[in-house]
C-alpha positions as CSV (number, residue, x, y, z in Angstrom):
1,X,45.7,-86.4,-33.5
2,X,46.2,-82.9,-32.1
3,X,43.9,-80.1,-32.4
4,X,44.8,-77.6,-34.8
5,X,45.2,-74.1,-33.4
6,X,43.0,-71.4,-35.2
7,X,44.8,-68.6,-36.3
8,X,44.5,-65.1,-34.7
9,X,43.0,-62.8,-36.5
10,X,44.6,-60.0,-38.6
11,X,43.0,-56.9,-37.4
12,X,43.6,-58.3,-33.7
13,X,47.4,-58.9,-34.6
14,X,47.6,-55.0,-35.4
15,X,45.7,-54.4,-32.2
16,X,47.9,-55.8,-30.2
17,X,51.0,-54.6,-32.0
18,X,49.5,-50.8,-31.5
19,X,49.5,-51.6,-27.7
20,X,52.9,-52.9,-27.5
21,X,54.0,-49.5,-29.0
22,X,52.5,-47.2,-26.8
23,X,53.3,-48.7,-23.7
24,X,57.2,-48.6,-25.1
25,X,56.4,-45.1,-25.9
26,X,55.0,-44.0,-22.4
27,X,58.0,-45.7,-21.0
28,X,60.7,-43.6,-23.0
29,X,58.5,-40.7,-21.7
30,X,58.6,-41.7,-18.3
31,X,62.3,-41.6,-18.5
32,X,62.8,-38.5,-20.4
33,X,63.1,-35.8,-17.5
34,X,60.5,-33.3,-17.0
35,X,61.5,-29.3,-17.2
36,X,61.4,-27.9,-13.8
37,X,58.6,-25.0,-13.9
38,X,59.4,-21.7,-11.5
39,X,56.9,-20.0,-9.7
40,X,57.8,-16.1,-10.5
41,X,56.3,-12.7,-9.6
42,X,55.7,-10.1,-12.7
43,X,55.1,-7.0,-13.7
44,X,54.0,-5.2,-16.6
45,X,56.0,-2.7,-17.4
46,X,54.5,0.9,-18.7
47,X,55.9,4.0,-20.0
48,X,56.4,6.8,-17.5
49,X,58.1,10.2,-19.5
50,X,56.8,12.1,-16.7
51,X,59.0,10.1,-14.0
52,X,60.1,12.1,-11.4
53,X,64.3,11.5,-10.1
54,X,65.8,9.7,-7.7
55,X,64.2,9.8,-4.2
56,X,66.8,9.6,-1.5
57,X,66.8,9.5,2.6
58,X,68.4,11.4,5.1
59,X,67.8,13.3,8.6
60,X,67.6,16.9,9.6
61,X,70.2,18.5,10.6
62,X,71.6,22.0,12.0
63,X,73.7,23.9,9.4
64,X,75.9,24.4,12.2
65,X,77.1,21.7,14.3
66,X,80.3,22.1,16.5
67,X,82.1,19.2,18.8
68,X,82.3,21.7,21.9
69,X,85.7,20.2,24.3
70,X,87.7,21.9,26.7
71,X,90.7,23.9,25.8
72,X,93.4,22.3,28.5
73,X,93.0,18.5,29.8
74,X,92.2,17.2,32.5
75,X,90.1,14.7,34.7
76,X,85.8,15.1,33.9
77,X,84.2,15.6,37.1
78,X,81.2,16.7,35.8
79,X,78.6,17.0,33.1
80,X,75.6,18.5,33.1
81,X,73.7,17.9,30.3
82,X,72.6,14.8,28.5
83,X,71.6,14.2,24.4
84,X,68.9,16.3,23.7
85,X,69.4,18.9,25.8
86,X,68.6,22.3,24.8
87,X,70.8,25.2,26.3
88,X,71.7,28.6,26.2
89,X,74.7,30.9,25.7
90,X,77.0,30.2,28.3
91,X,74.8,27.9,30.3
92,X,77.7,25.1,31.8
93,X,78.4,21.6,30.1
94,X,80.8,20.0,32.1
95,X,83.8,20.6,34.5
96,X,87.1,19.1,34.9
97,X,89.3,18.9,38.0
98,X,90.2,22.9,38.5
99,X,92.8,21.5,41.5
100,X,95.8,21.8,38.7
101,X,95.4,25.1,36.7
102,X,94.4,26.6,39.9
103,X,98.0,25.9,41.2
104,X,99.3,27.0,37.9
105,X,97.1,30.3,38.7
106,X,98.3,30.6,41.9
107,X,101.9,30.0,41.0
108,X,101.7,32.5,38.2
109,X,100.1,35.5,40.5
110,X,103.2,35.0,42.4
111,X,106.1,35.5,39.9
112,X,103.8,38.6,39.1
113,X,104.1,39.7,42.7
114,X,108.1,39.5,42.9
115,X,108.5,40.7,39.1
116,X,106.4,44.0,40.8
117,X,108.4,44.2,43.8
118,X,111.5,43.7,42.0
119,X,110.7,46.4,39.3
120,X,109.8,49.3,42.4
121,X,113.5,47.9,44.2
122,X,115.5,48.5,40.6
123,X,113.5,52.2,39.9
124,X,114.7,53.5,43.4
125,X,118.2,52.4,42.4
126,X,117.9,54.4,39.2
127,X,116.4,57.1,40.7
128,X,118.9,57.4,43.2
129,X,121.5,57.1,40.7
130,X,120.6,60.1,38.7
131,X,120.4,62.1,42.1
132,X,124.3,60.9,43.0
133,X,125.1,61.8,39.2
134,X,123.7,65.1,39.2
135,X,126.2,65.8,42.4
136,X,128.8,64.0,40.7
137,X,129.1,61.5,43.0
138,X,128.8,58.4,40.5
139,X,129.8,58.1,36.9
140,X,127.4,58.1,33.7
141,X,128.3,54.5,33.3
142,X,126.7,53.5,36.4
143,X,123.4,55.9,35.5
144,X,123.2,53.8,32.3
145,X,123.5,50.4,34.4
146,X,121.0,51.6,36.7
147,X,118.7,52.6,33.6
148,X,119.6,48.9,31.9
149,X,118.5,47.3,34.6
150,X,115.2,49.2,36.0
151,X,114.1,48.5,31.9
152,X,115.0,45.1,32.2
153,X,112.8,44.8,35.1
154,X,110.0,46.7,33.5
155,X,109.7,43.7,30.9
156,X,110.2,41.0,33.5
157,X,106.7,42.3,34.9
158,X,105.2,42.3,31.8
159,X,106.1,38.9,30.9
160,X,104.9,37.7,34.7
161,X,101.7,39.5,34.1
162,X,101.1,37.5,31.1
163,X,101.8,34.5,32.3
164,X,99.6,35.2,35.6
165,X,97.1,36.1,32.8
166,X,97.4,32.7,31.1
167,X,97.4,30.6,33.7
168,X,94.4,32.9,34.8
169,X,92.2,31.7,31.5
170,X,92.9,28.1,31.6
171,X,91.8,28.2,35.6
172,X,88.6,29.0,33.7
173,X,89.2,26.7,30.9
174,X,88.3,24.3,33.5
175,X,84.6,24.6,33.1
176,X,83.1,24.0,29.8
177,X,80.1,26.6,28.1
178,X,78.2,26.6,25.4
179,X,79.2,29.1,23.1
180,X,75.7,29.5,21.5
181,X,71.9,28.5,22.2
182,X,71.3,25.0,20.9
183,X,70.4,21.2,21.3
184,X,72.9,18.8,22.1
185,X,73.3,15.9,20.0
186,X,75.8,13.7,21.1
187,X,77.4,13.0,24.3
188,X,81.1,11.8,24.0
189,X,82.5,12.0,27.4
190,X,81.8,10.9,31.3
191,X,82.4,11.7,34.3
192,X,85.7,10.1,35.5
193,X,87.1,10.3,32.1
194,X,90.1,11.7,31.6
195,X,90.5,14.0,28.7
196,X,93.1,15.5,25.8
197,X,92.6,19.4,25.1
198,X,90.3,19.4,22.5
199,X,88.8,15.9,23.3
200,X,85.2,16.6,22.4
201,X,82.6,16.0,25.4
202,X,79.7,16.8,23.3
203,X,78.2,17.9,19.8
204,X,76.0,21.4,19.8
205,X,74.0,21.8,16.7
206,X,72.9,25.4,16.7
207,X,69.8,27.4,16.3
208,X,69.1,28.9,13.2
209,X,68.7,26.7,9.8
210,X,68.0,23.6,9.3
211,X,68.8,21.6,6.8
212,X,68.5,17.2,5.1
213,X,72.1,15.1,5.2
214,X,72.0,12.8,2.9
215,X,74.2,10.2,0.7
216,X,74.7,10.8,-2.8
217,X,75.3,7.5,-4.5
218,X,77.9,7.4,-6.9
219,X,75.8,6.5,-10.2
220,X,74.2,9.8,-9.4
221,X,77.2,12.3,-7.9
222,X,77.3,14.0,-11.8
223,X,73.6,14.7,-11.6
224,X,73.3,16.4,-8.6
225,X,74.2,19.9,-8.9
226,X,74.5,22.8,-6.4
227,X,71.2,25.0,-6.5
228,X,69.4,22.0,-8.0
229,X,65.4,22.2,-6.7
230,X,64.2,19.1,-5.3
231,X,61.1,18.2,-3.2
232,X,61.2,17.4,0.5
233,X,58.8,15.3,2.7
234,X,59.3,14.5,6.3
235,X,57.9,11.2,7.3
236,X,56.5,12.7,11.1
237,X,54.6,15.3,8.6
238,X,52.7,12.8,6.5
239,X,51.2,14.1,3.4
240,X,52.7,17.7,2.9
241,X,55.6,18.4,0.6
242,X,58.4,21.2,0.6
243,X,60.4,23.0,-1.3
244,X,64.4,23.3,-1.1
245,X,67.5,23.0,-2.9
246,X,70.9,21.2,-3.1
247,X,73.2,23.6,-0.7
248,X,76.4,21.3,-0.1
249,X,77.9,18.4,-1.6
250,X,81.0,16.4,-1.4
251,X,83.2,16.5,-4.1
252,X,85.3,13.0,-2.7
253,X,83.4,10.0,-1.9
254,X,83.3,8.2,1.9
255,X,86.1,5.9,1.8
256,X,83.7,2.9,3.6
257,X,80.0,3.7,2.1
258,X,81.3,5.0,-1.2
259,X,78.6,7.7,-1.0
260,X,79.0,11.6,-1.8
261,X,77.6,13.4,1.7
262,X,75.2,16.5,0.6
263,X,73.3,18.8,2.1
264,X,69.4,20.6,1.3
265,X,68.3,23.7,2.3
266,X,64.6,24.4,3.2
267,X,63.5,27.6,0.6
268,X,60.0,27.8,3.5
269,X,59.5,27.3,7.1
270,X,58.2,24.4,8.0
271,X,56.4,23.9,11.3
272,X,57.7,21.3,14.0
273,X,60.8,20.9,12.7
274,X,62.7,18.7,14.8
275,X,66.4,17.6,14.6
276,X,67.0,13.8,13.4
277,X,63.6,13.6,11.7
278,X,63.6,11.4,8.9
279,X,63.5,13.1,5.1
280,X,62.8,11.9,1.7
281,X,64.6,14.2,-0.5
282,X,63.1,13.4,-3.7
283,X,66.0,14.9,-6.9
284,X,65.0,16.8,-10.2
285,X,63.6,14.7,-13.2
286,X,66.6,13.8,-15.8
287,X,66.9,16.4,-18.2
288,X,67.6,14.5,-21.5
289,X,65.4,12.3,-22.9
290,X,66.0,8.7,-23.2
291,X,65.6,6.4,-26.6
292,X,63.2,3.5,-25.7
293,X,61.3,5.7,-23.4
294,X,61.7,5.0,-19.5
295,X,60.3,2.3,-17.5
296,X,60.1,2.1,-12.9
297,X,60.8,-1.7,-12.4
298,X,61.3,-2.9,-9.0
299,X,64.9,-3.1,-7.8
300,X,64.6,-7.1,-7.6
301,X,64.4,-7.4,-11.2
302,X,68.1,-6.6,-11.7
303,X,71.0,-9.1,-12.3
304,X,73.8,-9.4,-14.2
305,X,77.5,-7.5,-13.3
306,X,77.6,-3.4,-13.1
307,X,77.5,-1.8,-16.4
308,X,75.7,-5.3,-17.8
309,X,72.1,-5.6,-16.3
310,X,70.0,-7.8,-17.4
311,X,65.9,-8.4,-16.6
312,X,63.7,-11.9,-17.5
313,X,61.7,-11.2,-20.3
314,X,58.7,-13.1,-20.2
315,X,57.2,-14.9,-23.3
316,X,53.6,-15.2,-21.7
317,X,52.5,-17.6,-25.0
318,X,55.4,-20.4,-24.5
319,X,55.5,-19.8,-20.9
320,X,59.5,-19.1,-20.6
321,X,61.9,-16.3,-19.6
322,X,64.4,-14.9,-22.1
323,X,67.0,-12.0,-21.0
324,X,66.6,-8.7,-22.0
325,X,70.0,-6.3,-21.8
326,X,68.7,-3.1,-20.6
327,X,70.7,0.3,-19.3
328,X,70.0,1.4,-15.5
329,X,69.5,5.6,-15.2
330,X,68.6,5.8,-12.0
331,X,68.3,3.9,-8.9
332,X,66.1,4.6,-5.8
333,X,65.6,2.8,-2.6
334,X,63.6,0.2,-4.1
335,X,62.9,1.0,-7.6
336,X,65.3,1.3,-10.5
337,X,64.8,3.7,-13.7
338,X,65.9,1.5,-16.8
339,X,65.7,1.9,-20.7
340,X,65.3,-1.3,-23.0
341,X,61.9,-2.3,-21.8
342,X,59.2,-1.8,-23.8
343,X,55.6,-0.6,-22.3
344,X,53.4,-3.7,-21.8
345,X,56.4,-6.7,-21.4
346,X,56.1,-8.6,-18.7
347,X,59.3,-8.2,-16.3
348,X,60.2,-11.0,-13.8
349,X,60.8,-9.3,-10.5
350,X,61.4,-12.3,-7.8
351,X,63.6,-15.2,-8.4
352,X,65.6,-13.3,-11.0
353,X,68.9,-15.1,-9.9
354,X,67.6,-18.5,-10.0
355,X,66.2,-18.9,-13.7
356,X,67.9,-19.7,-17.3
357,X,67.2,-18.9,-20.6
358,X,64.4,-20.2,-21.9
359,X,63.1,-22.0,-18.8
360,X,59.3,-22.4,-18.2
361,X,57.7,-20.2,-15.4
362,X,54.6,-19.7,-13.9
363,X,53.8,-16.3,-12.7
364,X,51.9,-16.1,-9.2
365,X,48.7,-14.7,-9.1
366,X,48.3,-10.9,-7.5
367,X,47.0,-11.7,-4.2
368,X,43.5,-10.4,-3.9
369,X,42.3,-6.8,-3.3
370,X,45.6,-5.6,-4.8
371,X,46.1,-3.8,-8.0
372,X,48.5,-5.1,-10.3
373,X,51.6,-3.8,-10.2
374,X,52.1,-2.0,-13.3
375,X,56.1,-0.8,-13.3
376,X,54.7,3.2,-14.4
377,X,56.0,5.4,-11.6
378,X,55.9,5.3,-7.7
């Protein structure tokens, strides 16, 4: 007779049942996928109403700057200065073969010569016709042809002496002077190079003021006026600021950059100013107030299309990014000026284009012995 099998007991039944259960449910979790978790940079934004404008770069330039080339073409034989060159009045650039306007020269001082001689042949004639007339050995008629043809003569010369003159001037036009004390800037021709009239060998910028180039963008071409004050500082003068003012600008926009070219004026003499130095020509604080107040984020936090910017909001209690439509007012080198952002949000500012709305992040920690990057002002 067999052995009867003793039952299992109850509260080990519901043991095992709860065991079965959770290893189904760990399963199912092991198969649901996870949510991918970004590693982002942040910011905390802060008001800044007392935000300076736009800061933009550019070089120092002459106010005056002229492409000097020679007035008739020819062959470059030689040129005697090189970029950076500083001359005076008068002092020689460069030289082109003379062999061909000298020709001219002396071809045009020889018409002169005949057109002379002729003209003294034709007023002895004349003369000697008014002698014969007076004795009544010719007619009037041939006094008056005498006459018509000494003044015909007369202007024969001074046509001959212009041209000799002409030809004269571009026999000098061979050699090539500055036309004012200066530096010279570029060099566009060599030696061997054969040359248009006009063809510029090299660009002078004069002495005298001295003044920023820079590119306007166009989101800020309607807020730059002429006479606007702005705030200069030269990167080979570390640490002192000047004062000038907005002295030229473009009223069309480069066809290739898309960039308004201006020009500022130094209002004080500044020492060791050198041509091509690099400027940061920091613009006038907007002059209307903005709703929302105004918040410096780094460039890198923008996305979205023109006209529809967007920055990552960060939620810092769930952990996730949510978009935040904001308006851009001004836009430096590496900063952007926006309104929308509150003072103490956190802002993404590295990854931007790589997130979705509502995905988890992680912001990076601030690598140590750096402040925090608060978004309030540069």
């Amino acid at each position: 007779m067999l052995d009867r099998i003793a039952p299992v007991p109850r509260p080990l039944r519901l043991a095992s049942a709860l065991i079965v259960v959770a290893l189904l449910a760990a399963c199912k979790d092991d198969a649901r996928p996870q949510e991918e978790v970004r590693p982002v940079r942040v910011v905390t934004a802060g008001a800044d109403a007392a935000l300076p404008g736009a800061e933009l770069t550019g070089t120092v330039r002459a106010h005056v700057e002229t492409p000097l080339g020679f007035r008739i073409g020819g062959k470059v034989i030689e040129r005697r200065v090189d970029i950076g060159a500083v001359v005076k009045k008068g002092d020689v650039i460069a030289r082109i073969d003379p062999q061909d306007a000298a020709l001219n020269a002396a071809a045009a001082d020889a018409q002169a010569a005949s057109a002379r001689a002729q003209l003294v042949k034709v007023k002895m004639d004349y003369e000697r016709s008014k002698a014969l007339f007076a004795q009544k050995f010719v007619s009037q008629a041939e006094v008056d042809t005498r006459k018509a043809t000494f003044d015909a003569a007369s202007e024969s010369l001074k046509q001959a002496e212009a041209q000799r003159q002409l030809a004269s001037n571009q026999a000098a036009y061979a050699t090539l002077q500055a036309d004012a004390d200066g530096a010279v800037t570029r060099v566009s021709a060599e030696p061997g190079q054969v040359v248009a009239a006009g063809t510029p060998i090299v660009t002078l910028a004069r002495d005298g003021v001295r003044e920023v180039g820079l590119d306007v963008p166009e989101n800020l071409h309607g807020k730059v006026r002429l006479g606007d004050k702005v705030k200069i500082r030269l990167w080979a003068l570390p640490g002192k600021e000047f004062n000038g003012h907005v002295s030229e600008i473009s009223a069309a926009a480069d066809p290739q950059a898309r960039t308004y070219a201006a020009r500022v004026v130094f209002d004080e003499q500044v020492p060791q100013l050198g041509l091509g130095m690099t400027a940061s020509v920091r613009l006038a604080a907007p002059d209307t107030a903005v709703a929302g107040g105004q918040i410096r984020l780094p460039l890198t936090a923008l996305f979205g299309e023109t006209g529809k910017q967007q920055v990552w909001r960060l939620d810092t209690r769930a952990g996730r990014v949510h978009a935040l439509p904001v308006k851009v007012l001004t836009v430096t080198d590496t900063a952007v000026l926006v309104s929308g952002v509150k003072a103490g949000e956190t802002i993404v500012t590295a990854g931007v284009h790589l997130l979705r709305e509502g995905q988890p992040v992680k912001p990076l920690a601030t690598p140590a012995g750096k402040a925090a990057d608060t978004g309030a002002g540069a």
